[in-house]
Structures are given as structure tokens and as C-alpha cells.
C-alpha positions in Angstrom: 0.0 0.0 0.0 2.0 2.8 1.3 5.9 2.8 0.9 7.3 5.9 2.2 10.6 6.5 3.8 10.1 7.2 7.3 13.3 8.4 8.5 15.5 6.5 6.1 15.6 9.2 3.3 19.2 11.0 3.5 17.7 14.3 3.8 14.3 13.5 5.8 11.9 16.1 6.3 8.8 15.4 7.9 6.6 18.4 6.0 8.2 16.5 2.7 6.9 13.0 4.6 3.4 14.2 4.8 2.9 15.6 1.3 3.9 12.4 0.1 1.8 10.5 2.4 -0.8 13.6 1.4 0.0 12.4 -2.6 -0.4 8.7 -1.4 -4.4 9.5 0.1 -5.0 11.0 -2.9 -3.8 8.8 -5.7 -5.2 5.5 -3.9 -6.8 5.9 -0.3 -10.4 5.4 -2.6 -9.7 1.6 -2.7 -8.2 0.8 0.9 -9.0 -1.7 2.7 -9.8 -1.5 6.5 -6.1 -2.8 6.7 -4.5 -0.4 4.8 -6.6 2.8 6.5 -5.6 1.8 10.1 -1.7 1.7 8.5 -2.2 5.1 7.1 -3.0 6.1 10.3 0.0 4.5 12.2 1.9 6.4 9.3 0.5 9.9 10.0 0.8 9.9 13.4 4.5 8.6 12.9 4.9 12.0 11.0 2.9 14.1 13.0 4.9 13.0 16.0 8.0 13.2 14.3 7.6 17.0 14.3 7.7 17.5 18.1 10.1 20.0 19.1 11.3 20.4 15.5 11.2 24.4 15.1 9.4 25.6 11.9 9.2 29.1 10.3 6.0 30.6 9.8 5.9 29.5 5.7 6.9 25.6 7.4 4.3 25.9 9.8 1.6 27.5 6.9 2.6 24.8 4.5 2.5 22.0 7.3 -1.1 23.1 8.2 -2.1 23.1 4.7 -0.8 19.6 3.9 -2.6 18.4 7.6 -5.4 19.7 6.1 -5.8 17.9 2.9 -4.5 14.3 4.5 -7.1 14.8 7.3 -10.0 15.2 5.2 -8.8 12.0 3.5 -8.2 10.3 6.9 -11.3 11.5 8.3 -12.4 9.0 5.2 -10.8 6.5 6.6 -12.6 6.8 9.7 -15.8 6.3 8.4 -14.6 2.9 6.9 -12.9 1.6 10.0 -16.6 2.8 11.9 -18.6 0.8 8.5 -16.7 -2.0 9.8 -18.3 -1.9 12.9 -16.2 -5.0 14.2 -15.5 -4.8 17.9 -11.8 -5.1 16.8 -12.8 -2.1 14.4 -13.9 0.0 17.5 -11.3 -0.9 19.6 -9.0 0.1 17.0 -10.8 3.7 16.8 -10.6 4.1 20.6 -6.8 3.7 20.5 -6.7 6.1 17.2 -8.2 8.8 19.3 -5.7 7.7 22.7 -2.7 8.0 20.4 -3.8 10.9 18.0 -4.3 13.1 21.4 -1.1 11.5 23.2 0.4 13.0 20.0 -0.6 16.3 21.9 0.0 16.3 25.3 1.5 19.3 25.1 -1.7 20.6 25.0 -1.5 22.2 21.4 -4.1 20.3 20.1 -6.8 21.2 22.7 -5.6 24.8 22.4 -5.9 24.8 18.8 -9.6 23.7 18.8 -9.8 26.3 21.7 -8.6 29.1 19.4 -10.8 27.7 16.5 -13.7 27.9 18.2 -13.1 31.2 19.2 -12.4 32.1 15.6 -15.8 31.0 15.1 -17.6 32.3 17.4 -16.2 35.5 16.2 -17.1 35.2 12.4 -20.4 34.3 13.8 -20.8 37.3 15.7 -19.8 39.7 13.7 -21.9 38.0 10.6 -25.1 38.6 12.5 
């Protein structure tokens, strides 16, 4: 399915990683298997986690949340077909996603950033009305 080089590339980058793994959704994700989507997810939190404490420039971080954006669409795909599988294993599986995708976070960035983005809605909201 996916054959990316995590870490074994001479010049490893892991905003490079994720386009690729972003080019990967988009070229076949439409014909994975439950197999291959909880893989893809091993694979993007691998990169994700492989930029703690790397420091980015704002164009890095910009092009990094860009990227995020497009494979999460894709992976929030793959959620929906782990959840079709509705297997207890399949469940199980999701729970743990979740366990590891926030672990991912501790830091509390990820809770901040919905923080901030639901204030950025709220916002828009407010002044729309």
C-alpha cells in the first residue's frame, strides 16, 4: 500500500513526509482496505509525532497546516470505513486512534488549537449577525 521512507531518506523532512503520504491519500486511499486505513493512520501519526520539538518558520508551519489539512479530510475517510466495519476489533482500534492521535498532543496544542478555533468561530459568527 503505502511505501514511504520514514526516517531512512538522506535528507528527511517530515513536511516533505506528509505531502507524500498527502499524494499517497489521494492517488489511492479510494480503494483501501480497512487494513491499509488503520496503516495510514500508524503512518500519520509517525509523521505528525516526528515534528515535536522540530522548530518551523512561519511559511513551514503554513505549509504544514495546509498539507494536515488535505490528508485529514482523507483520513477523516478513513474513519468512516474503519466505523462501516463496525467490528469490535474495528472500534477498539478507533478508541486507541483517538488515545494516540491526542497523546500526539499532550503538550496541550491540540486542545488549544480547537480552543482558538472555536473562538475564531464564534467570532465570524458574531460579527456576521
Amino acid at each position: 500500500m503505502v511505501s514511504l521512507c520514514l526516517g531512512s531518506c538522506n535528507s528527511y523532512s517530515p513536511i516533505k513526509e506528509l505531502e507524500s503520504f498527502s499524494s499517497e491519500l489521494e492517488a489511492n486511499s479510494s480503494s483501501y482496505t480497512v487494513e491499509e486505513w488503520k496503516e495510514a493512520f500508524q503512518i500519520y501519526e509517525g509523521i505528525v509525532s516526528s515534528l515535536e520539538g522540530m522548530q518551523l518558520t512561519e511559511e513551514e508551519t503554513r505549509e504544514f497546516g495546509r498539507i494536515n489539512g488535505v490528508c485529514s479530510s482523507y483520513l477523516v475517510r478513513g474513519a468512516v470505513v474503519i466505523a462501516k466495519d463496525a467490528s469490535s476489533t474495528g472500534l477498539t482500534f478507533l478508541d486507541g486512534l483517538m488515545d494516540g492521535f491526542s497523546s500526539t498532543f499532550d503538550d496541550g496544542f491540540f486542545d488549544d488549537a480547537v480552543e482558538s478555533l472555536e473562538d475564531s468561530i464564534e467570532s465570524i459568527i458574531e460579527n456576521y449577525e
